[in-house]
C-alpha positions in Angstrom: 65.3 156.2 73.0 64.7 152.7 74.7 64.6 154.7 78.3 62.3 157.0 76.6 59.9 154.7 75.2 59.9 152.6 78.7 59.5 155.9 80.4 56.3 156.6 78.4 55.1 153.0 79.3 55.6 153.3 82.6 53.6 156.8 82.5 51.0 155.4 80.7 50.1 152.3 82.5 50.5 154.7 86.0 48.0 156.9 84.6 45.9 153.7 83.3 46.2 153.1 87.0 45.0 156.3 87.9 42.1 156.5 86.1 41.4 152.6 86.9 41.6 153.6 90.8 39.5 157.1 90.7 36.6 155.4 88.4 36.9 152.8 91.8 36.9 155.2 93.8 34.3 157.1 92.3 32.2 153.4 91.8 32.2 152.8 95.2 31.2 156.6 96.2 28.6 156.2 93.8 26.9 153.1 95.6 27.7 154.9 99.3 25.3 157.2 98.2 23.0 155.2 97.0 23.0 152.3 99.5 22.2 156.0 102.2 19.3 156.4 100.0 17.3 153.0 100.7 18.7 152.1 104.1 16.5 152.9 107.1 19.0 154.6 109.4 18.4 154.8 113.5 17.1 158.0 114.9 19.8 160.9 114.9 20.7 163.6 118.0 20.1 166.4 116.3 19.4 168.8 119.0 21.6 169.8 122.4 20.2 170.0 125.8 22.0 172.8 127.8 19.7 173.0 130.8 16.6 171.7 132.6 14.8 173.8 135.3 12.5 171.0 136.9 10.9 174.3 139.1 10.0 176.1 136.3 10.1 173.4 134.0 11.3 174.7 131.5 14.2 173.5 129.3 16.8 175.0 126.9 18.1 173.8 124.1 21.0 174.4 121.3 18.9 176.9 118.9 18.4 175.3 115.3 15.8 176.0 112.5 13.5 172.6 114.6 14.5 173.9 118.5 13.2 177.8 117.3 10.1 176.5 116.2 6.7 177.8 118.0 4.6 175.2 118.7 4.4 171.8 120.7 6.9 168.9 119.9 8.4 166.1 121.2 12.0 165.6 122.3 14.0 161.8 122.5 16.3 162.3 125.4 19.0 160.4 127.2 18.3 159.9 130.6 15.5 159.1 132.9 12.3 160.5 130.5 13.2 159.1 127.5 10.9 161.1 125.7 9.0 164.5 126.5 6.8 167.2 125.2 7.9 170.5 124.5 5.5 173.1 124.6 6.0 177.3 123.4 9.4 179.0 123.1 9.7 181.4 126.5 13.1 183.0 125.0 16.0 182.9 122.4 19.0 184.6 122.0 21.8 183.6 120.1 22.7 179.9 120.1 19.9 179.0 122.8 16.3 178.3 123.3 14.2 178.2 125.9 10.9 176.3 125.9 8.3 175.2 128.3 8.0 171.4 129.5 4.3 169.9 129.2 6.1 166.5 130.4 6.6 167.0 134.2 10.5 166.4 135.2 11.0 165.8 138.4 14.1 166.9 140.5 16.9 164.7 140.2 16.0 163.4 136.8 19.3 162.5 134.4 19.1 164.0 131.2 22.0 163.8 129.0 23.4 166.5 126.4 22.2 164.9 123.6 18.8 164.6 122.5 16.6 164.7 119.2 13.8 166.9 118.4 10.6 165.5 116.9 7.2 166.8 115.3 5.7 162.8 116.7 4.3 164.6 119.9 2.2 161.7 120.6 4.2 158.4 120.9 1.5 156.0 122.0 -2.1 155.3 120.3 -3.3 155.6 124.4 -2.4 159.5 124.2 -5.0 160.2 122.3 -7.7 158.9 124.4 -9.8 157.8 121.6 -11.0 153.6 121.4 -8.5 151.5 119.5 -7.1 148.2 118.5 -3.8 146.4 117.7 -4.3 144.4 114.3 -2.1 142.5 112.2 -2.5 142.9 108.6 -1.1 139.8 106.3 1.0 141.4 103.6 3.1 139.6 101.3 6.5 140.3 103.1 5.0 139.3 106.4 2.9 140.7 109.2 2.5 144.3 109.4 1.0 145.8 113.2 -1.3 148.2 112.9 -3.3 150.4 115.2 -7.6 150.9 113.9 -9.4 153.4 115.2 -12.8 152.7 114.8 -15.8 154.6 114.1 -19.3 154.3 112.2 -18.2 155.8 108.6 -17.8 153.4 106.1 -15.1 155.5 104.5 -11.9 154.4 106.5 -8.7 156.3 106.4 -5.6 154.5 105.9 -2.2 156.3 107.0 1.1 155.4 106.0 4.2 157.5 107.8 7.3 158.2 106.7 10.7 157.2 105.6 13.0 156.9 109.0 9.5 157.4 110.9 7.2 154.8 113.0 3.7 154.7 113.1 3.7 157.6 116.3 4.1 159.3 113.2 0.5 159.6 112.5 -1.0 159.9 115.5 -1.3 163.8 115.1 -4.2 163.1 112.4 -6.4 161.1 113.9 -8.2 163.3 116.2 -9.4 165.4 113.1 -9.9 162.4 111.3 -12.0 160.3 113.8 -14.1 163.9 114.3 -15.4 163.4 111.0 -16.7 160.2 112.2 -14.1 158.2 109.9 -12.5 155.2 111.1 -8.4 155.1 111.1 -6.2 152.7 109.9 -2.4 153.5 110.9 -0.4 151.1 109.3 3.6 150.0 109.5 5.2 148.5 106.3 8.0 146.5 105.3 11.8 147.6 106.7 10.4 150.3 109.0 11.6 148.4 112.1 7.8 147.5 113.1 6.8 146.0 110.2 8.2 142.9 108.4 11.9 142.7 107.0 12.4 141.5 103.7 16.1 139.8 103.2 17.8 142.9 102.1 16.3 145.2 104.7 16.0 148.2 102.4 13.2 150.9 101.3 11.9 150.8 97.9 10.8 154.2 97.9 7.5 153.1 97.5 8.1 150.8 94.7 7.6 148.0 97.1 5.7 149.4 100.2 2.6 150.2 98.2 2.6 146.5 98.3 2.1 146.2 102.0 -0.9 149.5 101.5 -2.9 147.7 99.5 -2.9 144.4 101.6 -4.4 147.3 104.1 -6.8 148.2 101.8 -8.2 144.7 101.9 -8.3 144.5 105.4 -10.6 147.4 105.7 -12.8 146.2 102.5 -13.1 143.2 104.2 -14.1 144.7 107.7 -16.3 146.9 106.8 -15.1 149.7 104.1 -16.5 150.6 101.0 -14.5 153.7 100.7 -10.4 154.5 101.5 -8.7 157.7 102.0 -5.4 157.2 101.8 -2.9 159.9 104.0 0.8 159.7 103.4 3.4 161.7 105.5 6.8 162.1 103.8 7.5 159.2 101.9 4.3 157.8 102.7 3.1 160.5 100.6 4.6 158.6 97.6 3.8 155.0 98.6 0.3 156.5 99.0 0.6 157.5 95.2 2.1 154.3 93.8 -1.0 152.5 95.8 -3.2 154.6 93.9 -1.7 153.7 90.6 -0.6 150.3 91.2 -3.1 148.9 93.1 -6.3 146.2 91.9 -7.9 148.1 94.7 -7.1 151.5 93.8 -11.3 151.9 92.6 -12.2 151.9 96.0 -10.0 154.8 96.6 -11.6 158.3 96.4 -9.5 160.8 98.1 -6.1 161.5 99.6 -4.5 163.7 102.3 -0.4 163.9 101.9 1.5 165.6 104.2 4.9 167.0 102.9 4.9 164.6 100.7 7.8 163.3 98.0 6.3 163.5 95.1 9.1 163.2 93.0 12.2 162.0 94.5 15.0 163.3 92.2 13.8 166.7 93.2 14.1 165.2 96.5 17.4 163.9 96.3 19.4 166.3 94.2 18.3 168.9 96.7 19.4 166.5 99.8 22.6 166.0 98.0 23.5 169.8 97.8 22.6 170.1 101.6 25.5 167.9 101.7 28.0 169.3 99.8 27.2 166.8 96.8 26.7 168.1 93.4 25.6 166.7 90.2 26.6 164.1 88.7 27.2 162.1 91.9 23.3 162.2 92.8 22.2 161.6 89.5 24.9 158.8 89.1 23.7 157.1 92.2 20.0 157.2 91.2 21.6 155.8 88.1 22.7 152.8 90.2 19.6 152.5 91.6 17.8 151.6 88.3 19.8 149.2 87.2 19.6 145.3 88.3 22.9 144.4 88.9 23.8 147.6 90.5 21.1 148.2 92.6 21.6 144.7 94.1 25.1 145.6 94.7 24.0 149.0 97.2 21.3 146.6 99.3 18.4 147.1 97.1 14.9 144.6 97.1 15.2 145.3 93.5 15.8 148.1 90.9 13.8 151.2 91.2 12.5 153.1 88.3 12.6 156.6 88.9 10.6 157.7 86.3 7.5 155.6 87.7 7.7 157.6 91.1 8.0 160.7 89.3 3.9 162.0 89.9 4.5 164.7 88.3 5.2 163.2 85.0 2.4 160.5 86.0 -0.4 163.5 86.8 -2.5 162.4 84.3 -3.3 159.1 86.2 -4.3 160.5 89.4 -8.3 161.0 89.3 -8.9 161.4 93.2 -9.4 164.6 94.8 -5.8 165.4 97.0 -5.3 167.9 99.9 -1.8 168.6 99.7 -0.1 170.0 102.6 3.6 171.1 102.6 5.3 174.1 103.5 7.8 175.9 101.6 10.3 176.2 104.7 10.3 172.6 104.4 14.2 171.7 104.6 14.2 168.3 103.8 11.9 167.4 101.5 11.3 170.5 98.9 7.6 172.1 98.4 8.9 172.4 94.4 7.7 168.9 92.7 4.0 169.5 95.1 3.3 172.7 93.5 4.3 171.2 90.2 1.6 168.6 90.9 -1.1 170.7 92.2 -0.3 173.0 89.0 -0.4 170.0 86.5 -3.9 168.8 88.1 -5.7 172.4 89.6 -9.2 170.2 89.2 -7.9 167.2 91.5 -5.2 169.4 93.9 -6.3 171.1 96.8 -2.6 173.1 98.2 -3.0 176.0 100.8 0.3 177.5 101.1 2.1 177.0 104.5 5.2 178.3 105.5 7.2 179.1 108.4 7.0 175.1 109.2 9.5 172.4 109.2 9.3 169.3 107.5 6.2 167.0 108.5 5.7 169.4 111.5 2.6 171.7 110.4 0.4 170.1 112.6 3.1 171.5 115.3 3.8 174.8 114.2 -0.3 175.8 113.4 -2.3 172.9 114.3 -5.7 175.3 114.1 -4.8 176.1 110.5 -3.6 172.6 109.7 -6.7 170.8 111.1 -8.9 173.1 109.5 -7.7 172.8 106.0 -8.0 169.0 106.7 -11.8 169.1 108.2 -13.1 171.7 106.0 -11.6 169.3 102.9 -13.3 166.3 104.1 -16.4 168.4 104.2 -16.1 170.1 101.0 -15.9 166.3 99.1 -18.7 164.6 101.5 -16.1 162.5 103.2 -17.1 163.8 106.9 -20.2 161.3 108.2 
């Protein structure tokens, strides 16, 4: 009976153990995931370069849902270029595509294997051939650079790019925008590796960039602005909409442009978390550690982050702008479902022509004709365009 008992000890404190060491486990899998979701992470090769024909110049790739794409995009290569332009798709056939180089390769040029495709196209401000300046804009984590287009409007556009992203980002706008005779504000933000970085180094999702926005809002109020159009691309799309509702300066906005835009980000993330094999709760649980204090601090966070406060959906009822909202429902990274939730909830603000086909943030890539027509015929319809 004595062994017995000590047996049944023994069991229980190794189970005890047990579960002590998978909660652990799971604890620490739990902040993984979180601590991915607000840390900016380097450019990945995503794309395979099989050949380069520098007489035809033409070059094939590894065939994925981006390298398929018709269109012109850019590609970060190893080697020699660094970066080049990649105009339509010539062939495909099983695992490989074949597109055309609009960035002249000359012969004996290194370009390695690896490489990763981008919708940026334009990398410098110069591209664009358009007057511009470099200005720093105080915010209070630090100085931000920004690139300002100008022009005679007094309604100034302010763009914000994405999570991962750089201000090349936006570049693809502001032909269309400058057109309308508006003047362009491209703006970096905190942690995204241009801008300032605050002590932890991570995103807030927008619950601290907006921050940095509406410091840029009273840059071009004070140089000249009496209206702001605020463009978002990916997660700028949500820092766009926490300026908007956060912001003392959110009366002088009167429009908004968002480009595949997260809206709502545990749509966003529950969906990127079954991409990767993850399934509830792990997502919801690291979310979970998101909001509160303690844990947040503990995967890298600036502070806690309050889901429910980026959640636009829910918050509809605040937005009293007119929006063009474009996403397409091919997206595969972040999904169209929480933009046509919004543009359901407010049919008198929302303005959503249904793409598809196109890849996330690369509209402007796969139709630009389409794309900058929905965006100059909106401007016109609300008497933005001068």
């Amino acid at each position: 009976m004595k062994s017995l008992r000590h047996a049944a000890t023994v069991g229980a404190i190794a189970l005890a153990g047990a579960a002590a060491l998978g909660a652990a486990i799971g604890g620490a899998l739990v902040l993984r995931i979180a601590r991915e979701v607000i840390t900016p992470a380097p450019r990945k090769n995503d794309t395979e370069v099989l050949a380069v024909d520098t007489g035809a110049q033409t070059i094939e790739l590894g065939r994925t849902p981006d390298t398929e794409l018709p269109g012109s995009y850019g590609l970060y290569v190893d080697g020699t270029p660094g970066y080049v332009k990649l105009g339509a798709v010539l062939h495909a056939d099983g695992g490989t595509v074949r597109r055309k180089l609009l960035t002249q390769i000359e012969p004996g040029a290194e370009i390695g294997r690896h490489a990763a495709f981008s919708g940026y196209y334009y990398l410098a401000p110069s591209e664009l051939h358009l007057p511009y300046e470099s200005v720093l804009i105080g915010t209070p984590a630090g100085p931000c650079p920004a690139w300002l287009f100008p022009a005679a409007s007094t309604t100034w556009v302010i763009q914000v790019h994405g999570r991962g992203a750089t201000r090349s980002e936006c570049l693809r706008a502001v032909p269309v925008l400058h057109a309308a005779g508006l003047p362009v504000l491209v703006t970096s933000y905190r942690n995204d590796g241009e801008g300032p970085r605050t002590r932890p180094g991570s995103y807030g999702l927008g619950a601290t960039e907006w921050r940095d926005v509406d410091t840029a809002i009273a840059y071009a109020l004070r140089h000249g602005a009496e209206r702001i159009l605020l463009m978002g691309w990916s997660m700028g799309g949500a820092i766009a909409l926490q300026t908007l509702v956060s912001s003392d300066h959110g009366g002088a906005v009167v429009g908004m442009i968002l480009d595949s835009p997260v809206v709502d980000w545990r749509t966003v993330l529950r969906y990127q978390a079954r991409e990767m094999g993850l399934w509830d709760p792990l997502p919801q649980l690291a979310m979970d550690a998101l909001e509160q204090p303690w844990s947040a601090r503990l995967s890298g966070a600036d502070q806690a982050i309050a889901f429910d406060a980026l959640d636009m959906v829910a918050r509809s009822a605040e937005l009293d702008v007119p929006i063009l909202l474009l996403h397409s429902d091919d997206d595969g990274f972040v999904p169209s479902d929480a933009s046509h939730a919004l543009a359901a909830a407010r049919p008198d603000l929302v303005t959503m022509p249904v793409f598809t086909g196109a890849r996330h943030t690369k509209l402007w890539n796969y139709d630009q004709t389409r794309w900058t027509h929905a965006i100059s015929d909106w401007l016109g319809e609300h008497g933005f365009a001068d």
